[in-house]
Every structure is written in structure tokens, then in C-alpha cells.
MARZAMAR-822790 format. One record per residue (C-alpha): residue in one letter; x negated, y, z negated. Coordinates in steps of 0.02 Angstrom, whole numbers, plus 50000, padded with zeros to 5 digits. Each point is the difference from the previous one (the first is absolute). Example, Ala and Ser with C-alpha at 12.3 -4.5 7.8 and 13.67 -1.06 7.14 Angstrom:
REM MARZAMAR-822790
A493854977549610/S499315017250033/
END
This chain:
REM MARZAMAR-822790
X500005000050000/X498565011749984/X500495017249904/X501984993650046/X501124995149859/X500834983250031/X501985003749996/X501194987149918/X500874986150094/X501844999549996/X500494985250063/X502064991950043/X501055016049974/X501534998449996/X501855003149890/X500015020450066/X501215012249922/X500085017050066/X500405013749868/X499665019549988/X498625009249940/X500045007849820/X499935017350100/X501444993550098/X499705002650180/X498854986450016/X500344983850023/X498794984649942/X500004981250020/X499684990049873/X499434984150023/X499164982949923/X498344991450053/X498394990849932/X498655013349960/X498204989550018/X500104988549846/X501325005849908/X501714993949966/X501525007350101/X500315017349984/X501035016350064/X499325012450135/X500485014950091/X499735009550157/X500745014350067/X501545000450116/X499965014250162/X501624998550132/X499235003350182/X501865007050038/X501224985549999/X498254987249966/X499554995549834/X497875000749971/X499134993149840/X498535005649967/X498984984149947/X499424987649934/X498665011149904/X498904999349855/X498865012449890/X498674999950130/X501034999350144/X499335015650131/X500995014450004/X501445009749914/X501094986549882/X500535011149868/X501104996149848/X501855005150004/X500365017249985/X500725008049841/X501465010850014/X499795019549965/X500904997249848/X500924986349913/X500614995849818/X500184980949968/X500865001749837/X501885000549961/X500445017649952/X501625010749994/X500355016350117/X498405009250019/X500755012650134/X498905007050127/X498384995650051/X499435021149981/X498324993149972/X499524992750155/X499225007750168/X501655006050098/X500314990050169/X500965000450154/X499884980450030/X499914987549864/X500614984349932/X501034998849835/X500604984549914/X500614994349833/X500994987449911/X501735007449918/X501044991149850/X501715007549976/X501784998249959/X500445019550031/X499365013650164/X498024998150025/X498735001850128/X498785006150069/X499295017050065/X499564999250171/X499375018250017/X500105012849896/X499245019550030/X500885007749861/X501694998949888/X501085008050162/X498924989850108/X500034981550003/X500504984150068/X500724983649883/X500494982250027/X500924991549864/X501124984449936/X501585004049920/X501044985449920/X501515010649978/X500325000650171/X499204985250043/X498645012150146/X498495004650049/X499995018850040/X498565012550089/X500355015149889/X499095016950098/X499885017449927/X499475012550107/X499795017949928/X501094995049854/X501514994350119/X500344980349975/X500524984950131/X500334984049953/X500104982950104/X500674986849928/X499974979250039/X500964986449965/X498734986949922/X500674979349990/X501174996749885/X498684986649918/X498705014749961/X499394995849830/X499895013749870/X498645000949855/X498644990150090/X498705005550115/X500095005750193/X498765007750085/X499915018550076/X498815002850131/X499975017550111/X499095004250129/X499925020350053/X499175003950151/X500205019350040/X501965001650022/X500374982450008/X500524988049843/X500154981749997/X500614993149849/X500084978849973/X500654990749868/X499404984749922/X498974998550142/X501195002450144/X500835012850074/X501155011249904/X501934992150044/X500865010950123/X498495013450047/X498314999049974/X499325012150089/X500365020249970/X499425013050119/X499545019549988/X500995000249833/X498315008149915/X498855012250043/X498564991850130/X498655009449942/X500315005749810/X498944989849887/X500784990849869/X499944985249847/X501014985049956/X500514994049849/X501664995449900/X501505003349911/X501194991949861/X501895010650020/X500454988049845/X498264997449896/X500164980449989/X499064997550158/X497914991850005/X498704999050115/X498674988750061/X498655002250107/X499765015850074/X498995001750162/X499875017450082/X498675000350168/X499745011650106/X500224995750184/X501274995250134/X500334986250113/X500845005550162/X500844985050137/X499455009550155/X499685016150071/X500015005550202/X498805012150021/X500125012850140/X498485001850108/X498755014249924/X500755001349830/X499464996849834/X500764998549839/X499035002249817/X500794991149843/X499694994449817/X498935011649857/X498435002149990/X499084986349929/X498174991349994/X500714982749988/X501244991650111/X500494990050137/X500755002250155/X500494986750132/X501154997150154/X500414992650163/X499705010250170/X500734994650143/X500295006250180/X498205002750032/X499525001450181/X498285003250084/X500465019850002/X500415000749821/X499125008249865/X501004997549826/X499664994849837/X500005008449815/X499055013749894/X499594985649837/X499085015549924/X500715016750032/X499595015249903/X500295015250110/X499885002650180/X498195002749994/X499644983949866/X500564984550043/X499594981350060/X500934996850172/X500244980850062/X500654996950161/X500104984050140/X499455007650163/X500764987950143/X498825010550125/X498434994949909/X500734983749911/X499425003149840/X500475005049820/X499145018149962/X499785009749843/X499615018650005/X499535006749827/X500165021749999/X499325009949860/X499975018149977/X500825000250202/X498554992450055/X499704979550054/X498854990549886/X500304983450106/X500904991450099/X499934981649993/X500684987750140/X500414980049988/X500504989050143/X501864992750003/X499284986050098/X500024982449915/X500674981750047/X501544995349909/X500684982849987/X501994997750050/X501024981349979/X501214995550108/X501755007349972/X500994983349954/X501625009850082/X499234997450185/X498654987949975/X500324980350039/X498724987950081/X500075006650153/X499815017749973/X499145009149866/X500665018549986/X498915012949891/X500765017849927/X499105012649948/X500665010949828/X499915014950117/X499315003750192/X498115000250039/X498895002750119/X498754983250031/X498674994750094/X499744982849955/X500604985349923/X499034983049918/X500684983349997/X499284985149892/X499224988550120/X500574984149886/X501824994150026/X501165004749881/X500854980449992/X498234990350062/X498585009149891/X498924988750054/X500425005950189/X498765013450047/X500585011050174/X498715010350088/X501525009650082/X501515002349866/X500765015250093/X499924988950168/X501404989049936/X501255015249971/X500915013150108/X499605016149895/X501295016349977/X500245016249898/X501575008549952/X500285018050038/X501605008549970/X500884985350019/X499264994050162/X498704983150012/X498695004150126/X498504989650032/X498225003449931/X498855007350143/X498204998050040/X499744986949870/X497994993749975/X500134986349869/X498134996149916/X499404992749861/X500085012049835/X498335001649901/X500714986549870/X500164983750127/X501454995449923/X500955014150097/X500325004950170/X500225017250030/X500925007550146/X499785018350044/X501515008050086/X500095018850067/X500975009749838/X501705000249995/X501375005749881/X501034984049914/X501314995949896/X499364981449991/X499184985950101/X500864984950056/X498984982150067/X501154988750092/X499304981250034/X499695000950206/X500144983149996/X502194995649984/X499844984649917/X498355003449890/X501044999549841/X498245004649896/X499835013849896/X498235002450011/X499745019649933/X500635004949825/X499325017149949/X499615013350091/X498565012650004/X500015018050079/X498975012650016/X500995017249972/X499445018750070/X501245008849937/X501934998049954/X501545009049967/X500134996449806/X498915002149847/X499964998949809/X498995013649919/X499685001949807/X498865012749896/X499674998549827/X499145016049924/X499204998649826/X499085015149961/X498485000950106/X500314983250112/X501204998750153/X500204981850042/X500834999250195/X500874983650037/X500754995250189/X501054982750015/X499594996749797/X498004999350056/X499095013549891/X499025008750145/X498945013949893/X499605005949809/X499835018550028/X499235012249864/X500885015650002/X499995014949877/X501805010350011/X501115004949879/X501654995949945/X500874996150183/X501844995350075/X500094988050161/X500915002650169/X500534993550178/X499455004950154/X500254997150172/X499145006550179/X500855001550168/X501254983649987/X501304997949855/X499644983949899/X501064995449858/X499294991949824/X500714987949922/X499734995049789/X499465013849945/X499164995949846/X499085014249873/X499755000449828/X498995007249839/X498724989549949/X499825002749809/X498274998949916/
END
């Protein structure tokens, strides 16, 4: 190993559970294996969604490479049972955060979903005299009350669970871990961009609570960006993450985010240029550029067949979004005769790509053998595919032969991108891979979107404080 530290073995995961975060907005899986020498035991990893795909990240150990850290803590939380404490006036002011607590009543209590000031303020509460939920607003000392029918089984003096999300006007209230019954989500009914703090409220006094959680952050389903536009959000913090899904990248686009942004002449810019093909980071200081670093999007990804158009005739590949490639490998061993070697795998197979809907055949195909032997590589002039699909030419070869896939990718129309900021260190992931560990010296920063000359739209947007 040299000056390397040997990492653990984990060996026969398995029994996952997927649960939230203490901070919750992230999400963890939790699972068992065989550490080395030791007996059974309980391991985690942390949980990203690539849009509608779930990503773990894992299986690591202390001396795995890279950024692995712990969960994060919330901004604040109380574990302990307590009675009304009111309002949070303590805490930094937000215009997106996450609030959650555990309520015990038999009477009218809640929670405080936002609250400026005693003519300003927004409340969600139980009542078990009229057997509701309600969203209570006061705006400039003028009240409005919605009320909902909740099931007639609803249990009274035990335990449900309040969690509210505010993110600028917008409210989303569940309870007991589901959506509110009737409506869930409220709209404009608050000031976008007045600050504000959570916290809760007994009408009746005979009301507890249970652990509090209060973090600062926001978690948005998907935004469509216009073409040259940018958008700045959250406070301005030295610890926090941001992450999200871009898609509707093309080779004239030029989009991305801000994951440090001070002012307009201090800030950390990272963008996928579909001219160039790579991921580039422009860091600006004082209005003038310190660097600007640039990473190639190219890589070879493997892809299965999709069991929804794949038999033993024809294997049919999709990609999670289009891309532009140039060449694909084959495993030279059969996929039912290992012991069956081919010098020619892609010789047996009439090859396609899908575009918009269309199957068109692959053109100026040179098949070779890949620097691994194992592999035959066949280069093919770019093109722009949905998937690949390798039909037997033979009619009554019933053989599968190929199983996986491998592709080599240029460029394509979807990404993942996450930045985690802690203090001094940027860490820039693309697709879950960490790609850089940047030193940086800014102050307190927010985050933003931005997009060049096409309109894109992100999807998952993901950012939250990181407490110490």
C-alpha cells in the first residue's frame, strides 16, 4: 500500500431501508453487511435522485477517496418533549426552510409556519372541536382562515407529525408524513421575499412537543428557465449544499448555476458548455477572473438491455437521456457460451440508434479490437441517440450472445450537478462522480441558476444549510 491507508471491506450488503436525514432533506440508506472480521453490522450511504433515478452513493469506508461526509445536522432542533415555546425569534430569519415537529393535543394546536411579526404570520393547526386542520394567515393584523375536514378516525392526545416546508411564497404543509387531506399545497398566500421563523402555538395550553427541526433551505420539483436569465436564492451562508438536475442541453447551450455567489463582481460560476463539451468553473473576485477551470464530459458509460424491448433476438438499449456517441464496445465472450470467444461480436448483429422516434442504421462503422482484448470496439461517425438496438441478422439464431453494453459518450442532453461548500472547500460533483476539491476564500454567499442562449429547465432542486 505504500503511504495509502488500507480501507475496510464490506462484504454481502444487503436488508436496505431508506429514511431521511436528521436535517431532513436528505435522504440515507441504511443498510447491513460484514465489515472485515467482524460480526454483522449496520451501514449507511447517502441517497441523491438523478431526477426520477435513485443514486447511492456507496459502498464506502473511512478511507474511501473523496467527499463521504456524515449526515448533516439540522440548523436547529430540540429532541426533548416540551410545551409551547412560541416563536423561533432566535434564529437567522429565512425565506426557504424546513420546519417539523411532533404535536400531542386534545384542544387547537399547531404549528407556525411563518411568522414576521404579531400582524404578520402564517399558522397550521389541529382542532378537535371541529374535528380540522386549518391554515390560519394574518396579514397586517387582518385574519383568514382555511379550514379541513380530517378522518373521522383521527386520534386525539397522541402524537402526529407537522412538517412545513416555505419556499419564498409557497407553503407545503404534510401530515404524519403525507400530504395534508384535501390541499397540500398553498400558493402566494405570504410574502415571497419577507424573511421569517417557525415555531408553535397551544390556543388551549394542554398541547406538547417533540422534536423540533428548523433548516434552512428549499427543495424545488422543477424550474424552466428562459434562455439568458438567472435567478439568485437562499441567505448567505459558508456551509451548504446545492444540487439539481439540468436537462435540455444542446451543443449551443451554455447553462448551469452560481454554487457561490456573493455579488456580481464575487462569485464561483459552473456551467456545461455543449460547444466545448465540458464542465467549466470560472471563479471572479474583486470583478476580475482568478481561474477558470475546464473538465471533459466525455466518458464510457455502461447501459443493460431494456427488458421492455429486449428478447433473444433483439437486444434494445435506452439511454436515461440523449447523447451524442462515437463508439460502442462489445464483450468478445458470449453472453450464454463463456467459453465461446468471437473475433467479430458486432458482425453477428444488424446495429441501430433511436432519434426522435425514428430507428436509422449506424453509418461508417470500423469495428477493431479495444485496448483490453476482451472487447471489440467499433467507431461510428457521432450521432445524437435516444438508445441502441442489436437485432440477431441471423432469423433463426435464437442466441443471446451480448448482455451489457459499453458507450463512449461526448456530450448529452441531461446532467446531475451537486456543490457542497464548507468554508474554504468547493467540492463539484457531475453524474454523482466528485470531479474537483477547490480551495476558495469568499464570504458568507447565496447560490443561483443560470442559463446562456437556449432555455433548459432543472429538475430536484436540492439546497440546504450545512450546520457546523
Amino acid at each position: 500500500m505504500r503511504n495509502d491507508k488500507a480501507d475496510d471491506i464490506l462484504m454481502t450488503p444487503g436488508q436496505p431501508n431508506i429514511l431521511r436525514g436528521p436535517n431532513g432533506f436528505e435522504w440515507w440508506l441504511v443498510y447491513m453487511a460484514n465489515k472485515n472480521n467482524d460480526q454483522r453490522g449496520q451501514y449507511i450511504n447517502r441517497v441523491q435522485f438523478f431526477d426520477k433515478t435513485m443514486y447511492v452513493d456507496g459502498i464506502t469506508g473511512p478511507q474511501t477517496a473523496g467527499y463521504h461526509p456524515t449526515p448533516s445536522l439540522p440548523t436547529f432542533s430540540m429532541n426533548m418533549e416540551t410545551t409551547s415555546f412560541g416563536v423561533l425569534k432566535q434564529l437567522k430569519p429565512s425565506n426557504a426552510y424546513l420546519f417539523e415537529t411532533a404535536i400531542k393535543t386534545t384542544r387547537n394546536a399547531g404549528v407556525v409556519a411563518w411568522w414576521q411579526d404579531e400582524n404578520h404570520y402564517a399558522r397550521v393547526g389541529l382542532d378537535a372541536g371541529s374535528q380540522c386542520w386549518y391554515l390560519q394567515t394574518c396579514m397586517g393584523g387582518s385574519k383568514s382562515t382555511q379550514t379541513f375536514p380530517l378522518p373521522t378516525d383521527f386520534r386525539w392526545g397522541v402524537y402526529h407529525h407537522f412538517r412545513v416546508e416555505r419556499n419564498m411564497g409557497i407553503l407545503k404543509v404534510w401530515l404524519d408524513e403525507i400530504p395534508t387531506p384535501q390541499k397540500h399545497l398553498f400558493s402566494d398566500i405570504i410574502p415571497a421575499l419577507t424573511p421569517g421563523v417557525p415555531g408553535v402555538f397551544d390556543e388551549s395550553g394542554n398541547a406538547t412537543f417533540e422534536g423540533v427541526t428548523y433548516t434552512i433551505g428549499f427543495d424545488d420539483e422543477e424550474v424552466a428557465l428562459p434562455a439568458e436569465r438567472e435567478i439568485l436564492k437562499g441567505e448567505l451562508l459558508c456551509q451548504y449544499e446545492l444540487s439539481f438536475q439540468l436537462s435540455g442541453l444542446s451543443e449551443q447551450s451554455v447553462s448551469g448555476s452560481y454554487p457561490i455567489y456573493v455579488d456580481k463582481d464575487n462569485y464561483v460560476k459552473a456551467f456545461f458548455n455543449g460547444s466545448t463539451r465540458m464542465f467549466e468553473v470560472t471563479a471572479v473576485k474583486k470583478g476580475q477572473s482568478l481561474w477558470h477551470k475546464k473538465y471533459s464530459l466525455s466518458c464510457i458509460q455502461t447501459v443493460y438491455p431494456d427488458v421492455k424491448y429486449t428478447d433473444f433476438i433483439e437486444k434494445n438499449y435506452r439511454f436515461s437521456s440523449p447523447c451524442l456517441i462515437d463508439t460502442l464496445y462489445l464483450n468478445r465472450h458470449d453472453a450464454d457460451h463463456k467459453s465461446t470467444f468471437v473475433d467479430d461480436m458486432f458482425s453477428l448483429f444488424t446495429i441501430e440508434y433511436l432519434q426522435e422516434g425514428k430507428w436509422l442504421p449506424i453509418k461508417n462503422q470500423l469495428v477493431e479490437i479495444a485496448a483490453h482484448p476482451a472487447f471489440n470496439r467499433l467507431s461510428v461517425e457521432p450521432v445524437k441517440a435516444e438508445g441502441i438496438r442489436f437485432t440477431n441478422k441471423n432469423a433463426e439464431d435464437i442466441q443471446r450472445h451480448i448482455y451489457k453494453l459499453r458507450v463512449h459518450q461526448q456530450f448529452k442532453d441531461s446532467y446531475n450537478f451537486r456543490a457542497v461548500r464548507r468554508n474554504d472547500k468547493l467540492y463539484l460533483f457531475v453524474d454523482g462522480k466528485e470531479i474537483d476539491e477547490i480551495e476558495i476564500q469568499y464570504p458568507a454567499s447565496r447560490i443561483g441558476l443560470c442559463t446562456g442562449k437556449t432555455p433548459v429547465t432543472y429538475n430536484g432542486i436540492l439546497y440546504y444549510h450545512i450546520e457546523k
